[in-house]
C-alpha positions in Angstrom: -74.4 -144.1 -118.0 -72.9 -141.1 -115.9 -70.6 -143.5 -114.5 -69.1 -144.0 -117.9 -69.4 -140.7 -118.9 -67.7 -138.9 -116.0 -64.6 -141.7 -116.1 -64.3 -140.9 -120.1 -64.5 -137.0 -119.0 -61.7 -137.4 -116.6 -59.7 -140.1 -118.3 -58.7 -137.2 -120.5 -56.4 -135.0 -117.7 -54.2 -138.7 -118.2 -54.1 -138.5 -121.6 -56.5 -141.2 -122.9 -58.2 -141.1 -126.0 -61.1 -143.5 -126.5 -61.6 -144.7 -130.1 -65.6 -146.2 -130.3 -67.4 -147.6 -132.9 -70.1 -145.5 -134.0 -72.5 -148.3 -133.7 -74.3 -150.6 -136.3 -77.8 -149.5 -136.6 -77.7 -147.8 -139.8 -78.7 -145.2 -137.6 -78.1 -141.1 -137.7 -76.0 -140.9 -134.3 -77.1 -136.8 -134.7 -81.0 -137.7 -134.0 -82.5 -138.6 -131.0 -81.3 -142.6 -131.1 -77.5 -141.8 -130.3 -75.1 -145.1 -129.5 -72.9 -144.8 -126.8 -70.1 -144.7 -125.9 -69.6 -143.0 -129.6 -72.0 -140.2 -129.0 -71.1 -139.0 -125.5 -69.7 -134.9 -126.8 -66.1 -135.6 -125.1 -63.1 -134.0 -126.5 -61.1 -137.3 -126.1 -63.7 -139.3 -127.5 -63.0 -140.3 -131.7 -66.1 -142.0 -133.4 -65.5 -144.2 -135.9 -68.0 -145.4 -138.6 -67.5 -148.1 -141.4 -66.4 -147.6 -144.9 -67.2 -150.5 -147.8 -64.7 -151.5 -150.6 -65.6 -148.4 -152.4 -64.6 -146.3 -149.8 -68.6 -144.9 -149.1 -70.7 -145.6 -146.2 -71.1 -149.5 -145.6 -75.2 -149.7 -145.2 -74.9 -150.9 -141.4 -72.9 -148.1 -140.2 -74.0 -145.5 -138.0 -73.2 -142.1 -139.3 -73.4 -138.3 -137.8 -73.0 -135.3 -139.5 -71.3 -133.7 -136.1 -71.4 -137.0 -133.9 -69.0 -138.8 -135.6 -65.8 -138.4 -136.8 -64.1 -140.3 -139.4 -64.4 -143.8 -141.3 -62.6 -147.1 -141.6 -62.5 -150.0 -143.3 -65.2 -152.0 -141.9 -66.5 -154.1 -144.4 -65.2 -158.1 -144.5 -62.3 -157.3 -142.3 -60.7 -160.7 -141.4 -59.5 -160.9 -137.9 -58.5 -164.1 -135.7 -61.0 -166.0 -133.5 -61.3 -168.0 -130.1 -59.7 -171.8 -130.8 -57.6 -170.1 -133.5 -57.7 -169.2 -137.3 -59.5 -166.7 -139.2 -62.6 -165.5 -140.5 -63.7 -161.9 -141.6 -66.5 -159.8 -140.2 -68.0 -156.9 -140.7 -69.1 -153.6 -138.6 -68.3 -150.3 -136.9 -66.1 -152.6 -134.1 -63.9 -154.1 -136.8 -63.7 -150.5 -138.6 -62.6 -148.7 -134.7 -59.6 -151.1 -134.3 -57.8 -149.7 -137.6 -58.2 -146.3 -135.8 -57.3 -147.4 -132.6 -54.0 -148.9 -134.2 -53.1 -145.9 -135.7 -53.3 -144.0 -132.6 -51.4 -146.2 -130.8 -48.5 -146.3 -133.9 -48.6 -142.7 -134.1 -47.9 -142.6 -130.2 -45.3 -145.1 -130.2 -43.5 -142.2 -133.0 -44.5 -139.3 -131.3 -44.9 -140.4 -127.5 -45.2 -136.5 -126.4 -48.6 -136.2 -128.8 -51.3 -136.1 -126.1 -54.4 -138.0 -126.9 -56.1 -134.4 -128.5 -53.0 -134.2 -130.6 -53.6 -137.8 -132.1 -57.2 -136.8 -132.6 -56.5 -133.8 -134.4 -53.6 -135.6 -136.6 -56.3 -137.9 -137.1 -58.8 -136.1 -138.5 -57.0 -133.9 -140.1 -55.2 -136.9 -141.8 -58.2 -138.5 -143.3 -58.8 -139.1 -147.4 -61.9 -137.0 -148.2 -64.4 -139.1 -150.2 -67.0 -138.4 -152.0 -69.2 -141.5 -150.3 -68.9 -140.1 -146.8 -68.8 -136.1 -147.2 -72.2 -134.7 -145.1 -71.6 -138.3 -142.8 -68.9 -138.0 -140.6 -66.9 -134.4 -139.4 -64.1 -135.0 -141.6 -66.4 -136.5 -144.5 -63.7 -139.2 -145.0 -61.7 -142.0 -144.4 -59.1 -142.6 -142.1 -55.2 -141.7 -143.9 -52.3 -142.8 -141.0 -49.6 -141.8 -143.9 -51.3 -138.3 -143.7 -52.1 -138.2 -140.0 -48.2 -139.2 -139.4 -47.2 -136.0 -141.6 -49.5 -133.6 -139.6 -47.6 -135.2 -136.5 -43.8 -134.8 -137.9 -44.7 -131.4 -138.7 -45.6 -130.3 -135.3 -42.3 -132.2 -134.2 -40.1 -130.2 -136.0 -41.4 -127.8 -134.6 -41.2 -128.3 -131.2 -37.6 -129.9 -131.4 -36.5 -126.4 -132.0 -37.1 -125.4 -128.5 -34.6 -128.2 -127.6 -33.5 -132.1 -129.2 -36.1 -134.0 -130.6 -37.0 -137.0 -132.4 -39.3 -137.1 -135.5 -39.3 -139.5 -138.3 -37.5 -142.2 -136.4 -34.6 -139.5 -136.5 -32.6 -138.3 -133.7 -31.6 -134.7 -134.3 -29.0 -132.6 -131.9 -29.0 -129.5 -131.6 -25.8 -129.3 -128.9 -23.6 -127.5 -132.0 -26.6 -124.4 -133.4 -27.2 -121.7 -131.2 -30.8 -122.6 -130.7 -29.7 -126.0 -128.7 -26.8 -123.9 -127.3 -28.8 -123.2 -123.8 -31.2 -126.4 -124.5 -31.3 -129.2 -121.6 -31.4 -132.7 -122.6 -29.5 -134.6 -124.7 -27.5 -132.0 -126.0 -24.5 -133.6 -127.1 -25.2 -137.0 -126.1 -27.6 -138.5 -129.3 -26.3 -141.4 -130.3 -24.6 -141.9 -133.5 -26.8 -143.8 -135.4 -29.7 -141.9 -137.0 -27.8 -138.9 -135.6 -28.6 -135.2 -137.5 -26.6 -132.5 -136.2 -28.2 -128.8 -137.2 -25.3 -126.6 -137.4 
């Protein structure tokens, strides 16, 4: 709907990013029967289809060439139910939740990553496969080890411009001449998990 689109559009000047199964009609999301929210061409929007055991397409996802973006596991995923327990499922909506978690752990490490930066990291992050190359964007499967990297690189770099934390490390810069002028917490890290560049 427009309503949904235009809400999506401008959730992304607050940062959201909106992780959405690609859908479960073992469908082309490129062609003329496009799922939505998935296939709505937002920048904050990440489209998720499902990967099998072997790490190819699972033969009810949804899949797009330039619609969506990356895979996860979405095949037998066992998950809790109403009443309590377990039981396993499969589909795009069990495979968007391991993206959506991975967001949301990669924000919790790198709380300044806006939601295009966690996109990006994700993407980038992915395991190319084989199965999935001409499918999705990224032609693979969703890699949070990888998409954490991408993330602590870009933290490095920024926590030269002042103190920063990356890789659940603290590091100070009150003592180099870089975090001489640098506001913050310039001489006031804690000293556990404490690095001071000299």
């Amino acid at each position: 709907s427009d309503a949904m689109y235009d809400a999506m559009r401008q959730a992304l000047s607050s940062g959201l990013l909106f992780v959405c199964a690609a859908g479960n009609e073992s469908n082309d999301n490129d062609g003329f029967y496009q799922a939505y929210p998935a296939s709505y061409d937002l920048d904050n929007i990440l489209a998720v289809a499902a990967s099998d055991p072997t790490d190819a397409l699972a033969s009810f996802s949804n899949w797009g060439a330039t619609s969506v973006d990356l895979a996860a596991p979405g095949y037998n995923i066992v998950s809790t139910v109403p009443g309590g327990g377990y039981d396993s499922y499969s589909g795009t909506s069990m495979a968007a939740p391991h993206v959506a978690g991975a967001a949301a752990l990669l924000k919790s490490f790198y709380p300044t990553a806006t939601a295009l930066d966690l996109k990006e990291a994700l993407m980038d992050g992915v395991d190319v496969v084989a199965g999935l190359q001409g499918l999705t964007v990224t032609g693979g499967r969703v890699n949070l080890v990888n998409s954490e990297a991408i993330l602590a690189a870009k933290a490095v770099i920024s926590c030269y411009r002042g103190n920063g934390v990356f890789g659940g490390l603290l590091f100070d810069l009150a003592e180099s001449e870089l975090g001489a002028g640098a506001s913050g917490l310039n001489g006031s890290a804690p000293t556990a998990s404490r690095n001071t560049i000299t």
